[in-house]
Structure formats: C-alpha cells, structure tokens
PDB file of N, CA, C, O and CB in Angstrom:
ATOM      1  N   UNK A   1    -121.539  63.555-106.293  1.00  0.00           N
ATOM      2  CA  UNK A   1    -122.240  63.197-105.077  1.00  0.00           C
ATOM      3  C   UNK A   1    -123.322  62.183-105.418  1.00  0.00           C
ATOM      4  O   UNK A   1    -124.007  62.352-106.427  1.00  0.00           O
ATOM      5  CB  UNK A   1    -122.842  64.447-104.391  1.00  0.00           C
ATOM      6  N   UNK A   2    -123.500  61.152-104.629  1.00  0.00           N
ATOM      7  CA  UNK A   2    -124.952  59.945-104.789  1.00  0.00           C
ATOM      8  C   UNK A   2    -125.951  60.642-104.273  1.00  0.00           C
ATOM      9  O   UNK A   2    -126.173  61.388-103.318  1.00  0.00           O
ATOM     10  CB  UNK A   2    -124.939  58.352-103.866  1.00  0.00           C
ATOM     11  N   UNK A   3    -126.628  60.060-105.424  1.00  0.00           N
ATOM     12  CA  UNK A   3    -128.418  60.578-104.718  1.00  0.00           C
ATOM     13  C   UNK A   3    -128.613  59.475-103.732  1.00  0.00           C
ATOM     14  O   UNK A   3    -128.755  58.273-103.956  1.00  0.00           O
ATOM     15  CB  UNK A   3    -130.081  60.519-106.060  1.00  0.00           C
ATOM     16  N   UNK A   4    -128.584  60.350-102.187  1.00  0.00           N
ATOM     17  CA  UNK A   4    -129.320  59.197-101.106  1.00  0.00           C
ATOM     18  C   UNK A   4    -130.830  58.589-101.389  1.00  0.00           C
ATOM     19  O   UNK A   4    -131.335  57.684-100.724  1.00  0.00           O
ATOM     20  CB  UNK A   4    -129.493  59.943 -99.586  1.00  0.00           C
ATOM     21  N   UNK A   5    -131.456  59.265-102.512  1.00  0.00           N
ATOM     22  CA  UNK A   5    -132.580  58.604-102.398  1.00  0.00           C
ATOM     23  C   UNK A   5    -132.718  57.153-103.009  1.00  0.00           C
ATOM     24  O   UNK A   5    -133.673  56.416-102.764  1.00  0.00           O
ATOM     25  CB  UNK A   5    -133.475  59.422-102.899  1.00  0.00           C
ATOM     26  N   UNK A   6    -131.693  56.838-103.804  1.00  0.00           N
ATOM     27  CA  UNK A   6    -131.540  55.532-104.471  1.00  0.00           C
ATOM     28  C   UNK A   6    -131.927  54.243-103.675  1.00  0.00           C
ATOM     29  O   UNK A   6    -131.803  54.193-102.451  1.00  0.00           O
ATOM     30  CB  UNK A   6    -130.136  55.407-104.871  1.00  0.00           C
ATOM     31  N   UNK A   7    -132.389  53.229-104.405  1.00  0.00           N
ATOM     32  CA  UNK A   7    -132.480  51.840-103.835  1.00  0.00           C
ATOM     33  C   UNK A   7    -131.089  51.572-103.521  1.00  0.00           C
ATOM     34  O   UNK A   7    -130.146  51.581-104.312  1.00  0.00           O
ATOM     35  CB  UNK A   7    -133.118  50.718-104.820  1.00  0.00           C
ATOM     36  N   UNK A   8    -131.069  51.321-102.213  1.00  0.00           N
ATOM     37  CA  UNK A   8    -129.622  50.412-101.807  1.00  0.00           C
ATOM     38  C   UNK A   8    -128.381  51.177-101.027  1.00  0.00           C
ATOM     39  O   UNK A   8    -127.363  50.579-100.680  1.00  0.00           O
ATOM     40  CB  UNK A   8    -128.877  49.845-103.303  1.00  0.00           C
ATOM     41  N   UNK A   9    -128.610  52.582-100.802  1.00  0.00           N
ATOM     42  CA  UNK A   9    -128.256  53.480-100.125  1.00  0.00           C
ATOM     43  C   UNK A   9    -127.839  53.494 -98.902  1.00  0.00           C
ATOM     44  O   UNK A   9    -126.698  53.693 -98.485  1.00  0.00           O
ATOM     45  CB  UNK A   9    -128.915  54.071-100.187  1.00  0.00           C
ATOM     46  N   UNK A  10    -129.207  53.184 -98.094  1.00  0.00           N
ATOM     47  CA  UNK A  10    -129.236  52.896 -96.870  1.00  0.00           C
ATOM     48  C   UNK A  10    -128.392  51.106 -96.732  1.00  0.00           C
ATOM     49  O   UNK A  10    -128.168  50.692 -95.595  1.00  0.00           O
ATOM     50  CB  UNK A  10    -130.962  53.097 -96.420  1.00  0.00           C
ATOM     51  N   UNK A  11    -128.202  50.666 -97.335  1.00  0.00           N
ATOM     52  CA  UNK A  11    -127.486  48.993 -96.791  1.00  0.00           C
ATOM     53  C   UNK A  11    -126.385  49.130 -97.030  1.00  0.00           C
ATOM     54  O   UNK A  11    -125.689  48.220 -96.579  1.00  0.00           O
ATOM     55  CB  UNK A  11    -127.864  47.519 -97.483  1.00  0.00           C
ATOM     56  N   UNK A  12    -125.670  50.171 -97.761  1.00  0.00           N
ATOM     57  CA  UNK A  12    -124.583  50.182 -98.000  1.00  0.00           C
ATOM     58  C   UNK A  12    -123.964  50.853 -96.974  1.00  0.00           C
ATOM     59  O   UNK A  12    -122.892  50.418 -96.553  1.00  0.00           O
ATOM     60  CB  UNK A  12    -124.400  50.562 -99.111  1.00  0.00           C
ATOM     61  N   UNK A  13    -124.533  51.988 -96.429  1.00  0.00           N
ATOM     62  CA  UNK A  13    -123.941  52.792 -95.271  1.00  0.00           C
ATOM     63  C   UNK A  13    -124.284  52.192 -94.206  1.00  0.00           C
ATOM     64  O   UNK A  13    -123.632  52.633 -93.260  1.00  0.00           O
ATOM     65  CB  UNK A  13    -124.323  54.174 -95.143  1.00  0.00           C
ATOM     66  N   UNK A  14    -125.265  51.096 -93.799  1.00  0.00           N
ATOM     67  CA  UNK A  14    -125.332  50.256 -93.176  1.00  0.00           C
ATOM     68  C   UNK A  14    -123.807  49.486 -92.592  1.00  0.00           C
ATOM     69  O   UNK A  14    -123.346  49.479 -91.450  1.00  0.00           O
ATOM     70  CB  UNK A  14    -126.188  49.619 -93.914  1.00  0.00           C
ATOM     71  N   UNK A  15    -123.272  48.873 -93.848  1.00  0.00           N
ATOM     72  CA  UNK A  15    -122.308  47.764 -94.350  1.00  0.00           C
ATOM     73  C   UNK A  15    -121.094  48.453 -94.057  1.00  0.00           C
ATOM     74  O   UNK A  15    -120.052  47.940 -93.650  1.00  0.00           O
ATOM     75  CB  UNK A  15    -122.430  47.281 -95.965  1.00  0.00           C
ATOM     76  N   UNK A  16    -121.319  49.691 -94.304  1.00  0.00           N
ATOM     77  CA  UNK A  16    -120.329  50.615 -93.774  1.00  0.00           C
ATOM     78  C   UNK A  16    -119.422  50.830 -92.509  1.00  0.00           C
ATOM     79  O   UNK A  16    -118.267  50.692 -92.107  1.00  0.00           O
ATOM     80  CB  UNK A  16    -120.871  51.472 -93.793  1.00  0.00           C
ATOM     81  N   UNK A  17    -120.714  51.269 -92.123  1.00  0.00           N
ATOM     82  CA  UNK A  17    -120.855  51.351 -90.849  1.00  0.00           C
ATOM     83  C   UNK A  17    -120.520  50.106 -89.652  1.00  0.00           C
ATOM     84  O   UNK A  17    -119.947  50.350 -88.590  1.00  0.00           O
ATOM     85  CB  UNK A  17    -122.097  51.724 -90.859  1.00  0.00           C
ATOM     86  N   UNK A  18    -120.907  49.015 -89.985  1.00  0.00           N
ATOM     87  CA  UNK A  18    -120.361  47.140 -89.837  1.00  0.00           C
ATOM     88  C   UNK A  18    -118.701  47.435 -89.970  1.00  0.00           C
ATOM     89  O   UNK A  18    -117.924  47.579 -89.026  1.00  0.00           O
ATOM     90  CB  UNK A  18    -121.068  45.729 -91.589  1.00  0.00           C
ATOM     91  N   UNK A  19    -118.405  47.479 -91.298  1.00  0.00           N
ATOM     92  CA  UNK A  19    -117.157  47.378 -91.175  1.00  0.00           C
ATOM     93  C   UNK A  19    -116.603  48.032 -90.193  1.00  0.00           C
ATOM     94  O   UNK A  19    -116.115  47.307 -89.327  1.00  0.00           O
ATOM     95  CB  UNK A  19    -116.643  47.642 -92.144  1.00  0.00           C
ATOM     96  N   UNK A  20    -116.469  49.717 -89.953  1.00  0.00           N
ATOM     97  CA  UNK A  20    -116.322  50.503 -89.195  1.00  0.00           C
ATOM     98  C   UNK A  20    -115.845  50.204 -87.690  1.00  0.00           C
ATOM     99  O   UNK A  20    -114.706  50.330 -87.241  1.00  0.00           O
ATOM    100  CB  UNK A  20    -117.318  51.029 -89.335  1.00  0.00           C
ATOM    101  N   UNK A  21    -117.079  49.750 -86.981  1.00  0.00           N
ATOM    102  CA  UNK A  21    -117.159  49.174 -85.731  1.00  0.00           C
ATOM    103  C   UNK A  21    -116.549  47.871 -85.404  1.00  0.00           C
ATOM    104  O   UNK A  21    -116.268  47.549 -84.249  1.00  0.00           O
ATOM    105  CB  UNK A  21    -118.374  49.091 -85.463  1.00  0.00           C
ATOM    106  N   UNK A  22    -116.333  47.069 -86.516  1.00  0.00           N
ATOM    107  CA  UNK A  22    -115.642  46.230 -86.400  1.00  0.00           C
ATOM    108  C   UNK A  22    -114.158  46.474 -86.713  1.00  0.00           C
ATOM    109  O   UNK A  22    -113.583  45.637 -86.017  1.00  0.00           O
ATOM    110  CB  UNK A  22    -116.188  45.394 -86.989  1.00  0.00           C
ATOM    111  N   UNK A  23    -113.344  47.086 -87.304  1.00  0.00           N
ATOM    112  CA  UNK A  23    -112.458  47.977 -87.414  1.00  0.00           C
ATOM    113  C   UNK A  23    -112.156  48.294 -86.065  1.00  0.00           C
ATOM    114  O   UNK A  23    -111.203  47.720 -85.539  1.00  0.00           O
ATOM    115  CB  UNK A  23    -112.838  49.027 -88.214  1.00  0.00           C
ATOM    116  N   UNK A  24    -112.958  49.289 -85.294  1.00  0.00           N
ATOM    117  CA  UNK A  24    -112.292  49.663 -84.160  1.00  0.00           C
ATOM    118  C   UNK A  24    -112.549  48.816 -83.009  1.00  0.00           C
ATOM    119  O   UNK A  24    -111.687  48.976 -82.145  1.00  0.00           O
ATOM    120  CB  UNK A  24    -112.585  50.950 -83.867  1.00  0.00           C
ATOM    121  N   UNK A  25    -113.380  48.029 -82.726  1.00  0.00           N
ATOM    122  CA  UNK A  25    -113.150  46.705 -81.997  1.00  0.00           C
ATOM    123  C   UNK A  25    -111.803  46.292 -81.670  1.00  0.00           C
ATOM    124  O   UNK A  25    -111.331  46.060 -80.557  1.00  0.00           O
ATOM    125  CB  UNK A  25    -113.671  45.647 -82.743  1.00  0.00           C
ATOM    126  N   UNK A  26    -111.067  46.216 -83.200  1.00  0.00           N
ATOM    127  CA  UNK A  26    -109.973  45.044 -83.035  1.00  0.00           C
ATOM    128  C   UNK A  26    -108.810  46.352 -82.735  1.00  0.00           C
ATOM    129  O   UNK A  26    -107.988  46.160 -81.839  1.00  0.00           O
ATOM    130  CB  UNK A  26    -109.650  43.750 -84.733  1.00  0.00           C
ATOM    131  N   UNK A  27    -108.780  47.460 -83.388  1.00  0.00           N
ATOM    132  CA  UNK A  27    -107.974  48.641 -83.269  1.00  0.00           C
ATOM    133  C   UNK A  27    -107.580  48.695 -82.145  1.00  0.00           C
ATOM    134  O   UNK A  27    -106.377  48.732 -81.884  1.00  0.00           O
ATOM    135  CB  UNK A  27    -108.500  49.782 -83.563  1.00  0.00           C
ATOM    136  N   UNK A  28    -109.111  48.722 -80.672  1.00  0.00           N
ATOM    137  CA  UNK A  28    -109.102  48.671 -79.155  1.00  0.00           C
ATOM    138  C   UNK A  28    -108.077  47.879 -78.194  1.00  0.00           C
ATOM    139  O   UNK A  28    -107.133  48.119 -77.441  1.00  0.00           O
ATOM    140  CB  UNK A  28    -110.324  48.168 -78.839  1.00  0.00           C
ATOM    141  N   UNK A  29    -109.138  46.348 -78.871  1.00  0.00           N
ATOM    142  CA  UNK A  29    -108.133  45.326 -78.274  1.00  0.00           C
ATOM    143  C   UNK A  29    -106.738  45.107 -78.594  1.00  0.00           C
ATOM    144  O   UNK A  29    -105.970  44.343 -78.011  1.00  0.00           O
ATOM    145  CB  UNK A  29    -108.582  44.192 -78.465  1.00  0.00           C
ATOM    146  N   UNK A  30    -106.463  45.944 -79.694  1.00  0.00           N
ATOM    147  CA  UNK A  30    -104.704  45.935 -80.171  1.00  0.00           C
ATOM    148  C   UNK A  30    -104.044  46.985 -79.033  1.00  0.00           C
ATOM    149  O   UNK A  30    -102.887  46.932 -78.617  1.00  0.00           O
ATOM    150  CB  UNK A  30    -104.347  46.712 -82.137  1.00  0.00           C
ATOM    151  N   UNK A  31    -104.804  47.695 -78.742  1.00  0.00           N
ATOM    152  CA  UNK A  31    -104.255  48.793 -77.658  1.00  0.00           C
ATOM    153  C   UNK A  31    -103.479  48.040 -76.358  1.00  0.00           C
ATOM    154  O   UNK A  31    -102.311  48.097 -75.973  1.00  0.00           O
ATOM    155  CB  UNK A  31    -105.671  49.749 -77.007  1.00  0.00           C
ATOM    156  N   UNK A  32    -104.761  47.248 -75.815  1.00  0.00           N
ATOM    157  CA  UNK A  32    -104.396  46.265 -74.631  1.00  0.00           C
ATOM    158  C   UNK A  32    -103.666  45.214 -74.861  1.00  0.00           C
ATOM    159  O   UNK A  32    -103.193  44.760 -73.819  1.00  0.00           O
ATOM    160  CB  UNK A  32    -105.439  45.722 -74.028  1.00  0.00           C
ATOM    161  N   UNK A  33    -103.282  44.438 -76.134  1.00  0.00           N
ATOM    162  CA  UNK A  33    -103.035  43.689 -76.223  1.00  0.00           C
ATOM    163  C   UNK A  33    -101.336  43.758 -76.153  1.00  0.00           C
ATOM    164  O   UNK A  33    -100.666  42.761 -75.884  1.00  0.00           O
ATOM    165  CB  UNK A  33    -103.787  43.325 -77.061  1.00  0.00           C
ATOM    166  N   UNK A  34    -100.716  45.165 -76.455  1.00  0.00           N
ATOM    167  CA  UNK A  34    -100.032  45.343 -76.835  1.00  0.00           C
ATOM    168  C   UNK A  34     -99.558  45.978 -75.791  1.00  0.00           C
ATOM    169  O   UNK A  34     -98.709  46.824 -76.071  1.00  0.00           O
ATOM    170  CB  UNK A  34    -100.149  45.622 -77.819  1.00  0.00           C
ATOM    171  N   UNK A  35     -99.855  45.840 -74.533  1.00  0.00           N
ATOM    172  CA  UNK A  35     -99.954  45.842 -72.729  1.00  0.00           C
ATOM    173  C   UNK A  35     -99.300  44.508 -72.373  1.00  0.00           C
ATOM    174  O   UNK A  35     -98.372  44.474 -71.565  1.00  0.00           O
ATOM    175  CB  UNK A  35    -101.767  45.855 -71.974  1.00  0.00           C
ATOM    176  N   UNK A  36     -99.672  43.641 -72.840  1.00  0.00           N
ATOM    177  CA  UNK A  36    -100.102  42.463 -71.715  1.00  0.00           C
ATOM    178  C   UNK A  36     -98.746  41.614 -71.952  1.00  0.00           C
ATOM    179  O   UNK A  36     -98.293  41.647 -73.097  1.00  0.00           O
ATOM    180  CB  UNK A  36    -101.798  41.424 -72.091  1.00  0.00           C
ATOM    181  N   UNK A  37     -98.031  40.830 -70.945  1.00  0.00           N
ATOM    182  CA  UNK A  37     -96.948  40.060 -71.244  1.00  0.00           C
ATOM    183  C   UNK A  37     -97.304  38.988 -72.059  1.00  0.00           C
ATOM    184  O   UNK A  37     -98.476  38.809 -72.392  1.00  0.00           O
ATOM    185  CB  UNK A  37     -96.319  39.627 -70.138  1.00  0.00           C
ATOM    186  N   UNK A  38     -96.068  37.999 -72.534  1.00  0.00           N
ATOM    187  CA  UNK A  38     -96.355  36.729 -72.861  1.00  0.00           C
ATOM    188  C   UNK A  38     -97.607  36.083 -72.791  1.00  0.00           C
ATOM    189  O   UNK A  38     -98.390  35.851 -73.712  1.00  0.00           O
ATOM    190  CB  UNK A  38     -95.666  36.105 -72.264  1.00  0.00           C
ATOM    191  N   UNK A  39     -97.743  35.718 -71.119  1.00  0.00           N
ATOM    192  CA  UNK A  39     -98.384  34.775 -70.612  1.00  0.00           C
ATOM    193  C   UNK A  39     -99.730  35.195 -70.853  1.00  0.00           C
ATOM    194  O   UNK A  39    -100.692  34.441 -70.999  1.00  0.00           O
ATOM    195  CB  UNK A  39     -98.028  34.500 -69.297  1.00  0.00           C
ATOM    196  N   UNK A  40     -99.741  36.887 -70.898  1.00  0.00           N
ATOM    197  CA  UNK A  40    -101.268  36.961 -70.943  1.00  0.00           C
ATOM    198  C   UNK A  40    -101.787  37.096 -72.598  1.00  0.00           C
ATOM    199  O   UNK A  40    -103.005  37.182 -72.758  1.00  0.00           O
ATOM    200  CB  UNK A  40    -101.786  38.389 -69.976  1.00  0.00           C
ATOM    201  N   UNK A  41    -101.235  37.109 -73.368  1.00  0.00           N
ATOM    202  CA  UNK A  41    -101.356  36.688 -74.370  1.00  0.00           C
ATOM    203  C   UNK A  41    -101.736  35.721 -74.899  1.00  0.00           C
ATOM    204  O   UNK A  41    -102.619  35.505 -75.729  1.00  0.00           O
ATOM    205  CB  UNK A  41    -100.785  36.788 -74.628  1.00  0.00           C
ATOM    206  N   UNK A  42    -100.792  34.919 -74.218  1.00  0.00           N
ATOM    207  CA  UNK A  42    -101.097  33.202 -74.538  1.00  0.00           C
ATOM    208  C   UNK A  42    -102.631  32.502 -74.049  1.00  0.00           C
ATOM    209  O   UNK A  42    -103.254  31.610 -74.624  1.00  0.00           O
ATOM    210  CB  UNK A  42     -99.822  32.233 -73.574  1.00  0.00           C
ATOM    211  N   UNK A  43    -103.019  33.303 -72.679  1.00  0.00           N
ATOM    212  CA  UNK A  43    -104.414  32.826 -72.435  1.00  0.00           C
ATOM    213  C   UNK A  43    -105.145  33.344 -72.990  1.00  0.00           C
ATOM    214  O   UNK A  43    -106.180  32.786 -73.356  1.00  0.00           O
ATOM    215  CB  UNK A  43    -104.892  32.830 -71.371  1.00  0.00           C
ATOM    216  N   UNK A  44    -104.908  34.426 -73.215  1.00  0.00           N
ATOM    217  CA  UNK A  44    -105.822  35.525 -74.569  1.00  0.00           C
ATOM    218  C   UNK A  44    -106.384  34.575 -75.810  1.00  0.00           C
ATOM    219  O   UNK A  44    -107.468  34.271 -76.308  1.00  0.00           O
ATOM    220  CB  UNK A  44    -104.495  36.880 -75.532  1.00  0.00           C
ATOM    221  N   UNK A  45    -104.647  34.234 -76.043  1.00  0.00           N
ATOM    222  CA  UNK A  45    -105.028  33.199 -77.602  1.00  0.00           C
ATOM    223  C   UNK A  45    -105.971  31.768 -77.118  1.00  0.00           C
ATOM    224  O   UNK A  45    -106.654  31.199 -77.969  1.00  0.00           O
ATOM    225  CB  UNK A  45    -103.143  32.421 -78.499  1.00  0.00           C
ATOM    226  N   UNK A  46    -105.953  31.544 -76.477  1.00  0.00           N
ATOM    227  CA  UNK A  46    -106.434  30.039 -75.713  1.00  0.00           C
ATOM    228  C   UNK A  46    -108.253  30.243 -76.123  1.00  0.00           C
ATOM    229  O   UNK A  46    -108.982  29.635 -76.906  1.00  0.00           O
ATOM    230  CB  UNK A  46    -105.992  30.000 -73.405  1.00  0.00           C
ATOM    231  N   UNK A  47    -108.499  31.410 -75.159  1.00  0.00           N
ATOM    232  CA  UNK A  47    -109.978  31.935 -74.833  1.00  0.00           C
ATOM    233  C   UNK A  47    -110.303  32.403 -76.146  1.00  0.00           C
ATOM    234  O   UNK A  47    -111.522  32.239 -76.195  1.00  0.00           O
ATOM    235  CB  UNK A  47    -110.152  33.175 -73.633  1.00  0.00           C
ATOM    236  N   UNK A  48    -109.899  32.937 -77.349  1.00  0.00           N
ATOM    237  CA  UNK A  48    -109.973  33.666 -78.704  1.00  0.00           C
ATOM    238  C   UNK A  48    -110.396  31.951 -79.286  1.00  0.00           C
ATOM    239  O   UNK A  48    -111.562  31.732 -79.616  1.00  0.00           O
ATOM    240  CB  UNK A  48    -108.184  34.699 -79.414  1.00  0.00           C
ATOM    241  N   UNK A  49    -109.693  31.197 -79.336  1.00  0.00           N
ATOM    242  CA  UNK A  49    -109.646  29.931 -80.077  1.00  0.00           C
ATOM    243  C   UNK A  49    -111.019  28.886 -79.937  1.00  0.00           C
ATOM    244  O   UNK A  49    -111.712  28.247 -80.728  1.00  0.00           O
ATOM    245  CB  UNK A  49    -108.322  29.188 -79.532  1.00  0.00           C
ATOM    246  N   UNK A  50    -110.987  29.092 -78.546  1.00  0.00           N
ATOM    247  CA  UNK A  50    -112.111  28.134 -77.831  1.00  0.00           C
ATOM    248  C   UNK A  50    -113.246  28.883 -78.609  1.00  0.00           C
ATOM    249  O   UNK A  50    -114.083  28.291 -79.289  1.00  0.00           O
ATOM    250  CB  UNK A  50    -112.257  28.167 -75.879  1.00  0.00           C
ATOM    251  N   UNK A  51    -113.192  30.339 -78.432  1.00  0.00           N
ATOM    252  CA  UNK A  51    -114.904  31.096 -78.639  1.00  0.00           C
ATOM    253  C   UNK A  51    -114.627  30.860 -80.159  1.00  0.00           C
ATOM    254  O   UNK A  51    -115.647  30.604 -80.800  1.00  0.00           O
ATOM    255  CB  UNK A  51    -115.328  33.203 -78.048  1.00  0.00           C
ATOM    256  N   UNK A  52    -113.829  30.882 -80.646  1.00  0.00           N
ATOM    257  CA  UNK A  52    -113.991  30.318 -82.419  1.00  0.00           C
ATOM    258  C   UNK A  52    -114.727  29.431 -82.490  1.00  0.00           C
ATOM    259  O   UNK A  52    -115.880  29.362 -82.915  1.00  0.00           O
ATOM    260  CB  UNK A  52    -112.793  29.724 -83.229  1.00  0.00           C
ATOM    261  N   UNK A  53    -113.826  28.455 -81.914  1.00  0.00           N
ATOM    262  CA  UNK A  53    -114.434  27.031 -82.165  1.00  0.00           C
ATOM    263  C   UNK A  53    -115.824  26.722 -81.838  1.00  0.00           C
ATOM    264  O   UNK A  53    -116.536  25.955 -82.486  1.00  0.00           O
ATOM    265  CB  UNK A  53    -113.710  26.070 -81.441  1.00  0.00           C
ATOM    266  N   UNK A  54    -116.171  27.382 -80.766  1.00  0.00           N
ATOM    267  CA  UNK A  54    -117.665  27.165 -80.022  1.00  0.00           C
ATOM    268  C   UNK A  54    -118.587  28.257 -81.016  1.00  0.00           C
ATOM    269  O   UNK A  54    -119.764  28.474 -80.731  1.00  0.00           O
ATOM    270  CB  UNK A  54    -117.669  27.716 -77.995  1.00  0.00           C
ATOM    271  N   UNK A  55    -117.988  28.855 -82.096  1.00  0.00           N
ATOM    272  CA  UNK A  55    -119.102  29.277 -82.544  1.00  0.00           C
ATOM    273  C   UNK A  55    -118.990  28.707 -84.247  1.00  0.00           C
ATOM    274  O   UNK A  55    -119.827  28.155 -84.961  1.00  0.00           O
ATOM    275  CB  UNK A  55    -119.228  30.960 -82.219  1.00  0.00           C
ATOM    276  N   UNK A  56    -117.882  29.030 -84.444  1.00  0.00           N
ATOM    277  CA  UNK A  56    -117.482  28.221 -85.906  1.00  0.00           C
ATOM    278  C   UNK A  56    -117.363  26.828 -86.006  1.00  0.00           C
ATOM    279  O   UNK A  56    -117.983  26.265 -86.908  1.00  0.00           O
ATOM    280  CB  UNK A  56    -116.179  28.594 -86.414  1.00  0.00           C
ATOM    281  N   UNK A  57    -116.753  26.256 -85.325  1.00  0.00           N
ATOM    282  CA  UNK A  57    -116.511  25.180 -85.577  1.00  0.00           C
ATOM    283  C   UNK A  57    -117.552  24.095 -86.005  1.00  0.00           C
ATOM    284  O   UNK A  57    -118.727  24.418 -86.172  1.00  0.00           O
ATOM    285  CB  UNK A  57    -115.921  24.942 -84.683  1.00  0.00           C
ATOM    286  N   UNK A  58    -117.186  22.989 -86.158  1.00  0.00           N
ATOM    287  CA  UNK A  58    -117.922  21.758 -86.855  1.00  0.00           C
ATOM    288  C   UNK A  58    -118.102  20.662 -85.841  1.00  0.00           C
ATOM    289  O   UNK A  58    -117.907  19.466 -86.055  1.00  0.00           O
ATOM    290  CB  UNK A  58    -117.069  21.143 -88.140  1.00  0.00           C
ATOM    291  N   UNK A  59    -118.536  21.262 -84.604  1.00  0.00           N
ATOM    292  CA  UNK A  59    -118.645  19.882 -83.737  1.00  0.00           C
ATOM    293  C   UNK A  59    -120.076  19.764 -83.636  1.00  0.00           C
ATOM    294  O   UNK A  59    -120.795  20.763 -83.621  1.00  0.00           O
ATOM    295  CB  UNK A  59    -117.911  19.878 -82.155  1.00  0.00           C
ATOM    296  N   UNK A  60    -120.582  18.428 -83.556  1.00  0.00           N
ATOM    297  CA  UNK A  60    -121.196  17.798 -83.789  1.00  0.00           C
ATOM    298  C   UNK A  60    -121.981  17.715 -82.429  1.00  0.00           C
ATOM    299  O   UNK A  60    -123.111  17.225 -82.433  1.00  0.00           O
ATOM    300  CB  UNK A  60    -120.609  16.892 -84.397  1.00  0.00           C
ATOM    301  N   UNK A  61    -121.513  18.101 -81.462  1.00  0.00           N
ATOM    302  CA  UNK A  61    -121.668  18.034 -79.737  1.00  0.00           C
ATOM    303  C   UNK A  61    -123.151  19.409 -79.850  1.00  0.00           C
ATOM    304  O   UNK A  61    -124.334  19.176 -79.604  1.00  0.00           O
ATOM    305  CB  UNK A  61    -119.576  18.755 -78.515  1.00  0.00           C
ATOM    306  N   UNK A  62    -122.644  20.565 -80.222  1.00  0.00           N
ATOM    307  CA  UNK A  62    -123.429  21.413 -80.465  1.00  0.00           C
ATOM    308  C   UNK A  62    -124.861  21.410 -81.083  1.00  0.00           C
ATOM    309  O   UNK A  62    -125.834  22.074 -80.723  1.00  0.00           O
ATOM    310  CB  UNK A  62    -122.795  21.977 -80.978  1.00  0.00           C
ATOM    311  N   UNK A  63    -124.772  20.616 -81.972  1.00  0.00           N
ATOM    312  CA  UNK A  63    -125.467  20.166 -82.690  1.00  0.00           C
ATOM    313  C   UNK A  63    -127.242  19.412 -82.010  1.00  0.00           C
ATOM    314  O   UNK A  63    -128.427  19.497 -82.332  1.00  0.00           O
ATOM    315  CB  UNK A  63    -124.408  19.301 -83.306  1.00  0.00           C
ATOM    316  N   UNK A  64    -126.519  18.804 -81.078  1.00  0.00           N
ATOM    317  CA  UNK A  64    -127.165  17.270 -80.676  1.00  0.00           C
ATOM    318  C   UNK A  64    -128.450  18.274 -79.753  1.00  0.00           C
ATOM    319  O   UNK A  64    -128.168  19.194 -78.986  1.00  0.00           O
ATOM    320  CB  UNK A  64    -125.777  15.809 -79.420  1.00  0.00           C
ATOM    321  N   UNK A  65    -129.814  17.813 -80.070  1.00  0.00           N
ATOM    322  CA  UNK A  65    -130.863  18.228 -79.307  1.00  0.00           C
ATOM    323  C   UNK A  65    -130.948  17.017 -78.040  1.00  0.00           C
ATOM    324  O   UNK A  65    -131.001  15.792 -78.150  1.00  0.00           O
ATOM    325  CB  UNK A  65    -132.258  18.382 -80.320  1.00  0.00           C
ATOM    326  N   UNK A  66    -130.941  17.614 -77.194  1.00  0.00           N
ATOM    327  CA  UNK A  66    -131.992  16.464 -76.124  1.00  0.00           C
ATOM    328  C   UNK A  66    -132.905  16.304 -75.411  1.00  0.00           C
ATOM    329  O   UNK A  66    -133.139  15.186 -74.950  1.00  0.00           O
ATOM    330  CB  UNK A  66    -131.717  16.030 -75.388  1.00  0.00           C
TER     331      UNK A  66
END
C-alpha cells in the first residue's frame, strides 16, 4: 500500500482522476453515437473537426488582436 502522505500523491490521483472522466466522456458519446445514422454522423464529424481546428489549429486569424 502507498503512504498517502508522500509528495506527489495528491497529483497523481488528481491525473487519475483526468484520465477517468475523460474516459467516460468519450465511453458516453460512443453510446449515442452508435444511435445516430450516416448522416448524423457525418455532421457530428464536421462540428468535431471545426471545434479541433478552432482550438488546435494554427490559424493565424485567431491570433490577430484588434
């Protein structure tokens, strides 16, 4: 058994816990996803791509203060 009192304890079950919730996030949306026809899929993937891009991506548009 770990001694909880250790340095680094708490960030790890933290990190844990992250994974976890993110885990069942996608677990969820596999539920519905696995509902929906073709078509709604396809806008699924459309709207999934865009919010990538608008948060990952490398555009330069984002960027620009005015």
């Amino acid at each position: 058994m770990t001694d909880q009192t250790r340095w680094g304890i708490p960030e790890v079950q933290l990190r844990n816990k992250i994974k976890k919730r993110r885990h069942d996030l996608v677990a969820a949306a596999m539920e519905h996803v696995v509902k929906m026809d073709e078509s709604g899929i396809t806008d699924l993937m459309i709207q999934i791509e865009a919010e990538y891009e608008r948060k990952y991506g490398k555009n330069k548009a984002d960027k620009v203060i005015l």
